[in-house]
C-alpha positions as CSV (number, residue, x, y, z in Angstrom):
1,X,81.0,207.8,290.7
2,X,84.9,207.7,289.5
3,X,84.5,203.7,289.4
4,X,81.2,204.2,287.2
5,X,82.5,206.8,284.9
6,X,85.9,204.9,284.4
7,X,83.9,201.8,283.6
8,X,81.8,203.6,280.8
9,X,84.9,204.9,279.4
10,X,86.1,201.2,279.5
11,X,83.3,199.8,277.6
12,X,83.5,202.9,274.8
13,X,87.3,202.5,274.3
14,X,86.5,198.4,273.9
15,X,83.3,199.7,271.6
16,X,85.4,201.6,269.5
17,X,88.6,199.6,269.5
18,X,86.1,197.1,267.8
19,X,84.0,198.8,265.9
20,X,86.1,201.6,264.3
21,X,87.9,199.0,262.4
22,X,84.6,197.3,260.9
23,X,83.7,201.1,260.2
24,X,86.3,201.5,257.9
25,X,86.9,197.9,256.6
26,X,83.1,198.3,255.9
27,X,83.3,201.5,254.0
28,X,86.6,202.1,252.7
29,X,86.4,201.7,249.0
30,X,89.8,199.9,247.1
31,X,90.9,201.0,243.6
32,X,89.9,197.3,242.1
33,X,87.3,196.2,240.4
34,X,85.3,193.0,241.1
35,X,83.8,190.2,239.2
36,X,82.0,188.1,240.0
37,X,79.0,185.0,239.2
38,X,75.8,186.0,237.3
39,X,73.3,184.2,235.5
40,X,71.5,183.0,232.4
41,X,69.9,185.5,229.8
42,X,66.6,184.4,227.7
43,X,67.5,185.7,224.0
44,X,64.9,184.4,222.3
45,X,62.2,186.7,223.2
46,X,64.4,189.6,221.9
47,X,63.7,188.9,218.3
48,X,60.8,187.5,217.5
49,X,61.2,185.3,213.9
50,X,57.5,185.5,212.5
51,X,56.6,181.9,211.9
52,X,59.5,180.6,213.1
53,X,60.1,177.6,213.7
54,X,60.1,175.8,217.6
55,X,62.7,174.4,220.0
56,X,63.2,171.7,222.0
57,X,65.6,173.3,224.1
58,X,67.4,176.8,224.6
59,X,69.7,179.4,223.6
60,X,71.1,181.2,226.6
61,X,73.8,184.2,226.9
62,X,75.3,184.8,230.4
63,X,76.1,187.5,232.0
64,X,78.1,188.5,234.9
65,X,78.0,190.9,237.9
66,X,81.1,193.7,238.0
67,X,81.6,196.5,240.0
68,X,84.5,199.1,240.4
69,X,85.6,200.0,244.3
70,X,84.5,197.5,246.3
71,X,85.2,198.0,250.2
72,X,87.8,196.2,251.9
73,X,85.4,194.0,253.7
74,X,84.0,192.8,249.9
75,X,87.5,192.4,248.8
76,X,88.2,190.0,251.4
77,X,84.9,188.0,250.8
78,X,86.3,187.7,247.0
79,X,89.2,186.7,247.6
80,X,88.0,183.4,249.3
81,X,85.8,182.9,246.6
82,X,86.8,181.0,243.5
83,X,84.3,182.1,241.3
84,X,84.8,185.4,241.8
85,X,88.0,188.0,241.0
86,X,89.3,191.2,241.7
87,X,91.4,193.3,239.2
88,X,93.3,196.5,238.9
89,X,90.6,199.4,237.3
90,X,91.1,200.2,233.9
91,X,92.9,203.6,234.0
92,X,91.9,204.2,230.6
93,X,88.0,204.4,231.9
94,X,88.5,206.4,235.0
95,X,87.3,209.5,232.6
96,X,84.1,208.0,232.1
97,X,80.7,209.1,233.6
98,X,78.1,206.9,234.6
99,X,75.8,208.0,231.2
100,X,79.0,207.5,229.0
101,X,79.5,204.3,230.4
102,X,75.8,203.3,230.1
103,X,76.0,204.8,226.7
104,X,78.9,202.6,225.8
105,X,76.7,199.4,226.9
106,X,74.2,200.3,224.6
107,X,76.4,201.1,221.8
108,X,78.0,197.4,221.4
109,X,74.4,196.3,222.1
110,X,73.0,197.6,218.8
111,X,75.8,196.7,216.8
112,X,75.6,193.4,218.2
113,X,72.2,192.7,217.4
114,X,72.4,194.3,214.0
115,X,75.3,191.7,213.5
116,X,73.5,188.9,214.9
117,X,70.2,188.9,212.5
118,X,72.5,189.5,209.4
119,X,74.8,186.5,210.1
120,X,71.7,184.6,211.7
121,X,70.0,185.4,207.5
122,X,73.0,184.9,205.6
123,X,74.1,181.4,207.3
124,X,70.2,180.6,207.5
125,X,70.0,181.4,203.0
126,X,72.6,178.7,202.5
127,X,70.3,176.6,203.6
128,X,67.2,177.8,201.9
129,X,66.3,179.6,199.3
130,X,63.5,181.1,200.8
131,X,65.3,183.6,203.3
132,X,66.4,186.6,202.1
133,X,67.9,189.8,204.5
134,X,68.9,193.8,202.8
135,X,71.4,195.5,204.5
136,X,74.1,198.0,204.0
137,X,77.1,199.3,206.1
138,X,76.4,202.9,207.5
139,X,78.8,204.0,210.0
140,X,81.3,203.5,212.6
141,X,79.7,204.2,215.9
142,X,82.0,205.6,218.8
143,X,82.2,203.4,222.0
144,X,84.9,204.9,223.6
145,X,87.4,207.5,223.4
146,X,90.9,208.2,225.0
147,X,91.1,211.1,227.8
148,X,91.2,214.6,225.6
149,X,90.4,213.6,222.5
150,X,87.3,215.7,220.9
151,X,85.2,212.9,220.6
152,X,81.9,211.4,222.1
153,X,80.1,208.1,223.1
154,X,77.7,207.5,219.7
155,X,79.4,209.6,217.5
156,X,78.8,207.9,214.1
157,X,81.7,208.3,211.7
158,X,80.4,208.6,208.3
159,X,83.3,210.0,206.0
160,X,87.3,209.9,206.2
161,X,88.8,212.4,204.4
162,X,85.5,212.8,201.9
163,X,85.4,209.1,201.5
164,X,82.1,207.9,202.8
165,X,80.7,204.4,204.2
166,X,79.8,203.7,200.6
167,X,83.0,201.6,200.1
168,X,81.7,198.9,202.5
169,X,82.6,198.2,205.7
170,X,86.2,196.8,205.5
171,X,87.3,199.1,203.6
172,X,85.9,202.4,205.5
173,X,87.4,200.2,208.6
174,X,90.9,199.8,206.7
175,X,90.8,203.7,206.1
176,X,90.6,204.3,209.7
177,X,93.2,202.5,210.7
178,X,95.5,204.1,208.0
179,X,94.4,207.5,209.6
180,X,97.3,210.5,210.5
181,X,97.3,213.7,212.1
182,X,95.9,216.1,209.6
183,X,93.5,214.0,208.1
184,X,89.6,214.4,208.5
185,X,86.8,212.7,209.8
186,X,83.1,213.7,209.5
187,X,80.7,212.5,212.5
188,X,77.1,212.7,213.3
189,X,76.5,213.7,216.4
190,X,73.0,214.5,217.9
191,X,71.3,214.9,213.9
192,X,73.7,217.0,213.2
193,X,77.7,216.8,211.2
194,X,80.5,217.9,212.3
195,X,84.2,217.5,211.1
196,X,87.0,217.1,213.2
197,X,90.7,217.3,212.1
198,X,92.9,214.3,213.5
199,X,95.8,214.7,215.9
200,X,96.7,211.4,215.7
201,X,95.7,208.2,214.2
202,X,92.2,207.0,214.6
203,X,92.1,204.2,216.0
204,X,94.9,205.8,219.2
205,X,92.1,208.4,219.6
206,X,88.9,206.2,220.0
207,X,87.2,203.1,219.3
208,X,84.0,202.1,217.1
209,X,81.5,199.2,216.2
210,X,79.9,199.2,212.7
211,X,76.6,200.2,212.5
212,X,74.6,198.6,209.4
213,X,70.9,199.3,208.2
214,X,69.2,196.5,208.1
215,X,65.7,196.9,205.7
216,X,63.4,195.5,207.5
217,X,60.7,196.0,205.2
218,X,62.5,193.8,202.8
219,X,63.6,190.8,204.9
220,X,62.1,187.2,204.7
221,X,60.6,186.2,207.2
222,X,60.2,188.9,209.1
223,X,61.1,189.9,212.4
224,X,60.2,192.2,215.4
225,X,62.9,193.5,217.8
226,X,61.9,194.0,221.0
227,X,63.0,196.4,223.7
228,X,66.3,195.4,226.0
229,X,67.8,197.0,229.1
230,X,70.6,194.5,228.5
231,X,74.4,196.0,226.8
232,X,77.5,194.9,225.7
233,X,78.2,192.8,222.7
234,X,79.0,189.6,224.8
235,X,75.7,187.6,223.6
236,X,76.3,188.0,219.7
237,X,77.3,184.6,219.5
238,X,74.2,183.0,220.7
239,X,71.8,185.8,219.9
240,X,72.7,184.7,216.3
241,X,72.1,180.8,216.8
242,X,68.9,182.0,218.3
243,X,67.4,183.6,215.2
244,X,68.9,180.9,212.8
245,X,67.9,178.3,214.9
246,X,64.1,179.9,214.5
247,X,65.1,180.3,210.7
248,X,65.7,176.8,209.4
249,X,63.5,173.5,210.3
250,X,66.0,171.4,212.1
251,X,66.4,172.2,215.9
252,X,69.9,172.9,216.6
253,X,68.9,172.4,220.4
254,X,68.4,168.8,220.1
255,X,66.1,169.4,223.4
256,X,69.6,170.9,225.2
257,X,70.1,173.6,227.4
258,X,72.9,175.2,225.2
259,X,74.5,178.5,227.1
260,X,77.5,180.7,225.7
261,X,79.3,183.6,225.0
262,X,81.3,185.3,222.2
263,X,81.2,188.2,220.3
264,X,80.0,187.9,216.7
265,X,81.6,189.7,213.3
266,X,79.8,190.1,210.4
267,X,82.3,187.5,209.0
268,X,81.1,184.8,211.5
269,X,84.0,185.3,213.4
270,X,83.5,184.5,217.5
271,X,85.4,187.5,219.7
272,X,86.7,188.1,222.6
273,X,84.2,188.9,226.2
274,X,85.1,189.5,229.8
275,X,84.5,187.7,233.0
276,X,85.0,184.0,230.9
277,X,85.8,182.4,234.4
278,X,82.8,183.5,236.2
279,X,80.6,182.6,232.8
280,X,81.9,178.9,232.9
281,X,80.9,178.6,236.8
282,X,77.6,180.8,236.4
283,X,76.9,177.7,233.3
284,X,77.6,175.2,235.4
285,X,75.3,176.1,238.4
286,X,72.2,176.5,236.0
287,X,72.6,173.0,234.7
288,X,73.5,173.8,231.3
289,X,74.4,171.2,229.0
290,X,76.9,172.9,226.3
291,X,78.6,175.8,226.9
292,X,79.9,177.6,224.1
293,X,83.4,179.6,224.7
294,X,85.2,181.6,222.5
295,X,88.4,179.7,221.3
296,X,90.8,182.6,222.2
297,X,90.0,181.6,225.8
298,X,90.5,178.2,226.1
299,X,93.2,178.6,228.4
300,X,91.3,180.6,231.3
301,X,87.8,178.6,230.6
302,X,90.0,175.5,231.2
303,X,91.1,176.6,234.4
304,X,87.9,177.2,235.6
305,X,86.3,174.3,234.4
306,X,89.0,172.0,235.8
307,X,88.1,173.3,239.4
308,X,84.1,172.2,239.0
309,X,83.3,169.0,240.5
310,X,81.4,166.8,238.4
311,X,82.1,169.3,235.6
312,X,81.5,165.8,233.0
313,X,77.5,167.5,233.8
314,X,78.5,170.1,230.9
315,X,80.4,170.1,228.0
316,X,82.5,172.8,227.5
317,X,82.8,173.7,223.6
318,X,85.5,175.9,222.1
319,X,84.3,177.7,218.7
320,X,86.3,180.0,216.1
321,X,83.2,181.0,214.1
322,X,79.6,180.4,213.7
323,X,79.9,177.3,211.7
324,X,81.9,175.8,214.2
325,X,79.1,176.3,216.5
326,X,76.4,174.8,214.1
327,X,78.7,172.2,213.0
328,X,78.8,170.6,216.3
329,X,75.7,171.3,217.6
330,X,74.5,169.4,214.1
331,X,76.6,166.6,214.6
332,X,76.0,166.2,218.1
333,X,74.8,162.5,219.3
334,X,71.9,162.8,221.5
């Protein structure tokens, strides 16, 4: 009975000895955060252009999987993965809830799209007459806020020190950046205003996206925006050559499968975006044919692309603005 009872013990010590380990390698959580490969986004069924003209090919946004925390065991998995990264967590979103953070998401992803149809309209009227958008500047809408300050995610800024969004939009910008402690700002906030005295300088106490009002009654041709549970202002870029490629009657496609990424300004300018690496290898692996990448990050797209084998499949296009974009996709030999 001894032998049989030792031998049991045996086999849970060796159970454990092996097991245990898994346990916590399995369930451990790390403070990182991971990113990694994603895929392609169909745009063009977010606005519809009435009457707008077909493409050959395809305008695609990408998008890439992150998570905060992953386990030991998933660090380890990343780390032999090329495509995929880990990083330090932000410490300046640890303060975040899960609603503030989806709130964020939707947040650049109005402003985003707001941007995109008035660039797509403008860029789209130089080349006929016929197109025609109304719009005007109305606020700066809160996407994030520094730990203690009295502020919330969608907070609409409308006046600074009395001054309100009538001045346009780079000026009402330039006055918050010129913000001190003592001066005012008034925000909407759930339908109603409220006015909140500075302690510092704006733009160290939170950070916006301009909101604009866009008449849609009074834009030609009209448009239908459709529902989205997609955020962030990553696809701006190629959300607008979407719309102005429905706009005007040459096909800016040229029968290509044209992916990118890029914020987009309301002065054509292409921004900054996360994830750039895992967007070039997530291109890549859905056979696209031009990938259009910010220029700010050439350097880290190049690295990435340099690993691909056979990368010669897709070319990898860096663009400053929106004409750069429609400059080369225009000149482009087929």
């Amino acid at each position: 009975m001894k032998q049989v009872l030792k031998k049991i013990w045996i086999v849970l010590l060796l159970c454990a000895l092996i097991n245990v380990p898994m346990l916590v390698v399995g369930i451990y959580r790390t403070d990182k955060s991971a990113t990694l490969k994603g895929d392609l986004t169909d745009i063009t069924s977010l606005v519809e252009v009435d009457n707008g003209y077909k493409e050959e090919g395809s305008f695609s946004s990408i998008y890439v999987i992150s998570f905060d925390r992953p386990t030991l065991l998933q660090n380890a998995f990343i780390n032999v993965t090329k495509s995929a990264e880990l990083d330090e967590i932000n410490p300046y979103y640890t303060h975040f809830t899960d609603s503030e953070s989806y709130k964020m998401g939707i947040v650049q992803k109005n402003s985003s799209l707001m941007t995109a149809v008035i660039t797509a309209y403008e860029a789209a009227s130089t080349i006929s007459d016929s197109i025609y958008i109304d719009y005007n500047f109305i606020s700066l809408c809160v996407s994030f806020y520094f730990e203690g300050m009295p502020f919330e995610i969608e907070d609409e800024i409308i006046a600074i020190n009395g001054i309100d969004n009538s001045v346009g939009c780079d000026e009402f910008i330039s006055l918050a950046m010129n913000t001190k402690a003592g001066d005012s700002v008034t925000v909407k906030r759930n339908k109603e205003q409220i006015t909140i005295t500075l302690t510092d300088n704006l733009y160290k106490m939170c950070r916006w996206y301009p909101y604009y009002n866009i008449n849609y009654d009074n834009i030609v041709p009209s448009i239908k925006i459709n529902k989205t549970t997609v955020g962030g202002p990553s696809g701006g870029l190629m959300q607008t050559l979407s719309i102005f490629n429905r706009l005007v009657d040459f096909d800016y496609t040229r029968g290509l499968k044209i992916a990118g990424t890029g914020t987009m300004s309301i002065d054509n300018t292409v921004g900054a975006i996360g994830g750039i690496q895992q967007k070039v290898y997530t291109a890549f692996d859905d056979d696209v044919d031009i990938f259009l990448c910010p220029d700010v990050h050439k350097k880290e797209a190049l690295v990435a692309y340099n690993r691909i084998k056979y990368k010669e499949q897709m070319e990898l296009v860096f663009v400053k603005t929106l004409e750069d974009a429609i400059d080369y996709l225009y000149a482009k030999e087929i």
